[in-house]
C-alpha positions in Angstrom: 0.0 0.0 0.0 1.4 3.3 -0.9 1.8 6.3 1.4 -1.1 9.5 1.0 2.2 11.4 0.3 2.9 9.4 -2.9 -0.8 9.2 -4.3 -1.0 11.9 -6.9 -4.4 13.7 -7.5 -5.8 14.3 -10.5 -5.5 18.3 -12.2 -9.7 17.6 -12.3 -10.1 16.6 -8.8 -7.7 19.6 -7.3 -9.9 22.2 -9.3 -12.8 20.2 -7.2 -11.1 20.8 -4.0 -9.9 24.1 -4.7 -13.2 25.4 -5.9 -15.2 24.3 -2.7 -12.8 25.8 -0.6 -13.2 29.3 -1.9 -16.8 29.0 -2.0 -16.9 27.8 1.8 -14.7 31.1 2.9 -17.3 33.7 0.9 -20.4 31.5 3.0 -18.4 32.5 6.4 -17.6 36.3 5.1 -21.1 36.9 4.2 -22.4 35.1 7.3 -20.2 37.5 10.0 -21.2 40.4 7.5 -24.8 40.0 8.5 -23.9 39.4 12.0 -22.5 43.3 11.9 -24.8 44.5 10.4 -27.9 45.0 12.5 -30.4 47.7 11.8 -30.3 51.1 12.5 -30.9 52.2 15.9 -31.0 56.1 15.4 -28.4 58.9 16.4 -26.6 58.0 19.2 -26.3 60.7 21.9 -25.4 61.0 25.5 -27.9 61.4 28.1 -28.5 62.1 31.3 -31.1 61.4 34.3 -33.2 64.1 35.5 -32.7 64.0 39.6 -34.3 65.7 41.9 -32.2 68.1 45.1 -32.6 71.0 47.4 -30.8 74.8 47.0 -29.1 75.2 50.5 -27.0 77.9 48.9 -27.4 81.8 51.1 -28.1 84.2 48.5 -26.5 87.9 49.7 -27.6 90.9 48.4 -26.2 94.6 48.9 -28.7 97.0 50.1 -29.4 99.8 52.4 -31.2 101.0 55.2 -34.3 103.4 54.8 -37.0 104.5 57.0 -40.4 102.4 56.9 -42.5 105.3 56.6 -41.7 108.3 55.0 -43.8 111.5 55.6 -44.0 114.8 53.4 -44.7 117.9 55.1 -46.0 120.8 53.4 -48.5 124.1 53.7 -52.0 123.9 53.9 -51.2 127.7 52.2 -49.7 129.3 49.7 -47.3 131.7 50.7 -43.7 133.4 50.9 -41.0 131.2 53.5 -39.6 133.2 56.2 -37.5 130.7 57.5 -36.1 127.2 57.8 -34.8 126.4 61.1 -33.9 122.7 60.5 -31.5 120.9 57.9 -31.1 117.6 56.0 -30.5 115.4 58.6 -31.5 117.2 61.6 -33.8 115.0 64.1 -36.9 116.8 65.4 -39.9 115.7 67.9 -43.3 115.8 67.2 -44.6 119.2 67.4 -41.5 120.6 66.6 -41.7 124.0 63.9 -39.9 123.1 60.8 -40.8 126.1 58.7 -42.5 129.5 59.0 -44.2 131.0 56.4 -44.4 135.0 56.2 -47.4 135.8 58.3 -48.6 139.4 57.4 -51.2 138.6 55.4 -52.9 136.2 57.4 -52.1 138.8 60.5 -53.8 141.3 58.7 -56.9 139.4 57.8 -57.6 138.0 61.5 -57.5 142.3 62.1 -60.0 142.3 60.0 -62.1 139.6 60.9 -61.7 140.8 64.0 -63.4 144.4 63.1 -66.2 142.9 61.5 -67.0 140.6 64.6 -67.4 143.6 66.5 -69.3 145.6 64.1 -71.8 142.3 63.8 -71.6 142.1 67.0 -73.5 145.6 67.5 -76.0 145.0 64.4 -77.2 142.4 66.5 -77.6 144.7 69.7 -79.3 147.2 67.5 -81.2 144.6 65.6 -82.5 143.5 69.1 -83.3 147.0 70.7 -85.5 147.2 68.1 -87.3 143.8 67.8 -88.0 143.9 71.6 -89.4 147.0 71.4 -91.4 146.5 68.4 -92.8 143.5 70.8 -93.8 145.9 73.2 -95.8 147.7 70.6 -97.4 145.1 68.9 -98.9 144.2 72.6 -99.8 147.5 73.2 -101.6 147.6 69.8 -99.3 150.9 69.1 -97.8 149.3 65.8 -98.8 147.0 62.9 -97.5 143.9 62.2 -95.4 144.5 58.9 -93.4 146.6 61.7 -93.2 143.6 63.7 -92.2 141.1 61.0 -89.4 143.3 59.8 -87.5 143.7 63.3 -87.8 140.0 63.7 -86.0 139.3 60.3 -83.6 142.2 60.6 -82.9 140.9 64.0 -82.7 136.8 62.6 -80.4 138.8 59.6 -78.1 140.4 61.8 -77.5 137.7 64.5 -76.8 135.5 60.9 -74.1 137.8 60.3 -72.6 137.7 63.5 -72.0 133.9 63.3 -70.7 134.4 60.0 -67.9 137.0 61.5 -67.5 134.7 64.5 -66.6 131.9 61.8 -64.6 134.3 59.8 -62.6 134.7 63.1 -61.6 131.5 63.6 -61.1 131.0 60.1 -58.0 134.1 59.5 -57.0 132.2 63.4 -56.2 128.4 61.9 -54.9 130.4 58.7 -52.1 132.3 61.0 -51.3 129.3 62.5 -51.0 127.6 59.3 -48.1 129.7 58.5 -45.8 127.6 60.9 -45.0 124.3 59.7 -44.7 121.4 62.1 -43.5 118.3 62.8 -46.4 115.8 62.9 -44.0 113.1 64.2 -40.6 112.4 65.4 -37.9 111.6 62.9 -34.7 112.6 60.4 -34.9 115.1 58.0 -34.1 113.3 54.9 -35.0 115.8 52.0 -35.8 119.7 51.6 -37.0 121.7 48.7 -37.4 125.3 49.7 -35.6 128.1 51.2 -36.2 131.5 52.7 -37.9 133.8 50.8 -39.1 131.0 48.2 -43.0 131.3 47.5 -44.9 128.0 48.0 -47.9 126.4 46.9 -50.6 125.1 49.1 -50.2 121.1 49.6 -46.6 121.6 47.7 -44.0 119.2 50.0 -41.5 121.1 51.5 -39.5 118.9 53.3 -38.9 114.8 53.9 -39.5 113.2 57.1 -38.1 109.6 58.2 -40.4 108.5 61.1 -38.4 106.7 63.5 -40.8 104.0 64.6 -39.2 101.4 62.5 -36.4 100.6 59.6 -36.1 98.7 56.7 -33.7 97.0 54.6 -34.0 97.3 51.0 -32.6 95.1 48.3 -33.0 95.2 44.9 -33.5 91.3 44.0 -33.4 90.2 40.3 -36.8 88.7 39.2 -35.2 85.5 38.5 -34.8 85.3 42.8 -37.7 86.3 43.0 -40.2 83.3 43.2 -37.9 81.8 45.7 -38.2 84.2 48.2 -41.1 83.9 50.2 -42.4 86.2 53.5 -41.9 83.4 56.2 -38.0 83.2 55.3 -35.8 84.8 58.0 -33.3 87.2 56.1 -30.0 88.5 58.3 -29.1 92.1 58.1 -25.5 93.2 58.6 -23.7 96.2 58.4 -21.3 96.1 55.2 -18.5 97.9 57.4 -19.4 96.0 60.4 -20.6 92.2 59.9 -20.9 92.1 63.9 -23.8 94.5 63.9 -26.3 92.6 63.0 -30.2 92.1 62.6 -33.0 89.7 61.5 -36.1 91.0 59.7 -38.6 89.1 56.9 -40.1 90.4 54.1 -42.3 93.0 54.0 -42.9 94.7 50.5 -42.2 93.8 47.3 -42.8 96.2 44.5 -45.2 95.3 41.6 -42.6 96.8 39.1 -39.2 96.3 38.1 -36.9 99.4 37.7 -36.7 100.6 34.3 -33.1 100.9 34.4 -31.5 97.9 36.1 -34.4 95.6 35.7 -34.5 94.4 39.1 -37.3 94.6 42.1 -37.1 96.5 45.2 -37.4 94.6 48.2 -38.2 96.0 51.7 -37.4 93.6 54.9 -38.9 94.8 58.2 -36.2 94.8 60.8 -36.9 93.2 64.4 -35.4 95.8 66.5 -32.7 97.1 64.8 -29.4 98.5 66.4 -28.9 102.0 66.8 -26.0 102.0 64.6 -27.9 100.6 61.2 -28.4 104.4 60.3 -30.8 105.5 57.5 -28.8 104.9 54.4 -26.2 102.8 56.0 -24.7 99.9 53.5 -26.0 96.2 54.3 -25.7 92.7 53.2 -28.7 90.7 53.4 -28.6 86.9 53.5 -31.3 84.8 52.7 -31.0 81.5 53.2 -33.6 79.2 50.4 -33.3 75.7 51.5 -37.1 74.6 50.5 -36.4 75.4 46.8 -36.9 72.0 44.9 -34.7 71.9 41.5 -32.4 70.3 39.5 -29.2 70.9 37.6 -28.4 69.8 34.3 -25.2 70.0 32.2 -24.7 73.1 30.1 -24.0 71.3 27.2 -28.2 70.1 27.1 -29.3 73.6 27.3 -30.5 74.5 24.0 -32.6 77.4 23.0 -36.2 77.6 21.4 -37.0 80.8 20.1 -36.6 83.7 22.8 -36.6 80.8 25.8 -34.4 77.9 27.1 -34.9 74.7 26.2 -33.9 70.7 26.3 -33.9 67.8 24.4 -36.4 65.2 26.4 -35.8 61.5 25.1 -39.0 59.3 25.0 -38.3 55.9 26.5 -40.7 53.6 25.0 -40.2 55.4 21.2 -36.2 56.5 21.8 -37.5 59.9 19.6 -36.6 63.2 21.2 -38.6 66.5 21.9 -37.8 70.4 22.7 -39.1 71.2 26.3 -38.6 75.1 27.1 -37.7 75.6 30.7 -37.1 78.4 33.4 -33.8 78.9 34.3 -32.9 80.2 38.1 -29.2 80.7 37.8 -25.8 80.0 35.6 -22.9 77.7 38.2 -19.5 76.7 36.4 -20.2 73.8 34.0 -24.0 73.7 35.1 -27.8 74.9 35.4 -29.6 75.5 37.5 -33.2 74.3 36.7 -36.5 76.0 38.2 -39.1 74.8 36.3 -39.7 72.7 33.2 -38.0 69.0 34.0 -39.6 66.4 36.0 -37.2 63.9 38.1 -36.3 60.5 36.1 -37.0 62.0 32.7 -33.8 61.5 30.0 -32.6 64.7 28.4 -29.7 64.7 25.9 -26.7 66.1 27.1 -24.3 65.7 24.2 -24.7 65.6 20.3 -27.4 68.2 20.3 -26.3 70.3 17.6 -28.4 68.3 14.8 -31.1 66.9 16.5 -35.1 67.5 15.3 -38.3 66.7 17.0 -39.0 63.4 16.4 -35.7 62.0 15.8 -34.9 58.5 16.7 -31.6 58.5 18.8 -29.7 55.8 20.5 -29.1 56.7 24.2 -25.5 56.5 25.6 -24.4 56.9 29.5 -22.7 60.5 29.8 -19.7 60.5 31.2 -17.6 62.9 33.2 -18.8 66.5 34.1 -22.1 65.9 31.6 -23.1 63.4 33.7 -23.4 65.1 37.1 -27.1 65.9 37.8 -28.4 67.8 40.6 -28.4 64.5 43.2 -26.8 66.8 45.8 -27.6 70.3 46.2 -25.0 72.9 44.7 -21.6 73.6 47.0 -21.8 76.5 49.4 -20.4 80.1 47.9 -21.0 79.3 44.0 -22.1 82.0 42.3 -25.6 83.3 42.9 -26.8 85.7 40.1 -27.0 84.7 36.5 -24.5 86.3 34.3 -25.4 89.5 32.7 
């Protein structure tokens, strides 16, 4: 029997061999080929899960101190000043003459009113003379009673006139005293508008009163802040020169308008017995500490923008399409934002790759990694930024 190494094929059968072999290889090519290639699973994009946390941050706020209550005090007449006695920042007591106004006029009409008291005064005398004796007559049958009727309406007329002067009296009286201006409370003069030998309108406010009854701190708050602040929150008021000299207060006002100019609201926190040296217009810093805010933070790299407002990509779990969700932004942190309103905890946004998305796309979701991962688990670290940037 010869060896396999000496039997010697046939050229037909190698072609055989050879032929089956090659077509065995493309059957194993083709078959991983469709292994690979599995069908299309949409865009893939990093994600991230929406999580739920608490603000602890304190917010501070710059402010100053101002007087609860303001009072303007003014003339109830018109008239030329004779003279100021107190200044911008002088303190004054209740009662206390502010301002004169020049009486001479008014001096000159109480005269007056005066003389025409007196002369009533003996109309009615005469009128009365007349009437009684008119009565006497009429009883005696020694006068007719047209007589009679006229002394009784000339003495009704005259004793009308002397009430009249009586009221004119006391009329040109409050007008003299008029023409001192006083203090209707105690408190700082805080703002003046007139000087002596000015001429002033009746009602026109002459000078600024801070009543000293109570102080307040005002802030102005940006209105992003604002829906976070609520009146139950205890604020601390310090002095900006002196951070030992302290107070507490809570809200108290907050005004229905932003400032034209710097777009932000005026806030006014009631004190709780304040320390004598938080003056009126003293510098403060006012920290309010929001640990009940519910929100979450999300990567700045899913914050998109639809239209005018900020928006996300939301990924649908059942249909892996995406959607645009607008949402209220409360403030900017380094690599992060803060998120008010608009995300629900467990939803999927899209944190990376959303430069091409459209509503309705199909995507394939991929685990974030790194910073774009981080959601708002814990609440943000102590002394990061507070305001969004400008």
């Amino acid at each position: 029997m010869r060896p396999i190494s000496a039997i010697r094929f046939q050229p037909s059968a190698t072609r055989i061999l050879r032929a089956a072999a090659v077509s065995m290889l493309v059957l194993a090519l083709a078959a991983c080929q469709n292994q690979g290639a599995a069908p299309s699973e949409g865009r893939p994009v990093r994600v991230v899960k929406v999580e739920a946390g608490k603000l602890a941050n304190d917010i501070k706020l710059s402010g100053e101190i101002q007087a609860e209550k303001n009072v303007g005090l003014g003339f109830r007449i018109g008239g030329r000043v004779a003279e100021r006695p107190v200044n911008v920042g002088d303190r004054v007591a209740a009662g206390q003459i502010v301002a004169r106004l020049d009486p001479s006029l008014e001096r000159n009409a109480l005269t007056a009113a005066k003389a025409a008291l007196e002369a009533a005064r003996g109309e009615v005398n005469t009128a009365r003379n007349t009437f009684e004796r008119q009565e006497r007559l009429m009883a005696q049958g020694f006068t007719t009673r047209p007589r009679f009727d006229q002394s009784l309406k000339a003495q009704e007329a005259a004793q009308a006139q002397l009430e009249n002067a009586e009221a004119q009296v006391e009329l040109a009286q409050d007008r003299l005293g008029f023409t001192e201006l006083r203090a209707g409370v105690s408190g700082v003069v805080t703002a003046r508008s007139i000087e002596p030998g000015e001429v002033v309108q009746a009602g026109q406010v002459v000078l600024q009163l801070a009543r000293e009854d109570g102080r307040d701190a005002v802030f102005n708050v940006p209105a992003r802040l604002l829906e976070t602040l609520h009146g139950d929150i205890p604020i601390r008021v310090t002095l900006a020169e002196a951070p030992t000299v302290s107070a507490f207060g809570r809200i108290r006002e907050v005004a229905p308008q932003a400032d034209p100019v710097t777009r932000t609201f005026a806030v006014r926190i009631g004190l709780i017995d304040p320390p004598e040296e938080m003056r009126l217009g003293s510098t403060v810093v006012g920290t309010m500490e929001l640990t009940s805010a519910s929100i979450v933070a999300v990567p700045a790299s899913a914050v998109t923008q639809q239209g005018l407002s900020p928006a996300v990509w939301i990924v649908d779990p059942v249909k892996s399409t995406v959607s645009l969700r607008n949402i209220d932004i409360l403030r900017f942190d380094p690599g992060l934002v803060i998120v008010s309103q608009g995300l629900e905890p467990g939803e999927v946004i899209v944190s990376g790759g959303i430069q091409t998305l459209h509503p309705g796309q199909r995507v394939q979701p991929l685990p974030a990694t790194g910073e774009a991962g981080r959601t708002a688990a814990a609440a943000p670290p102590p002394g990061s930024p507070v305001l969004p940037p400008s």
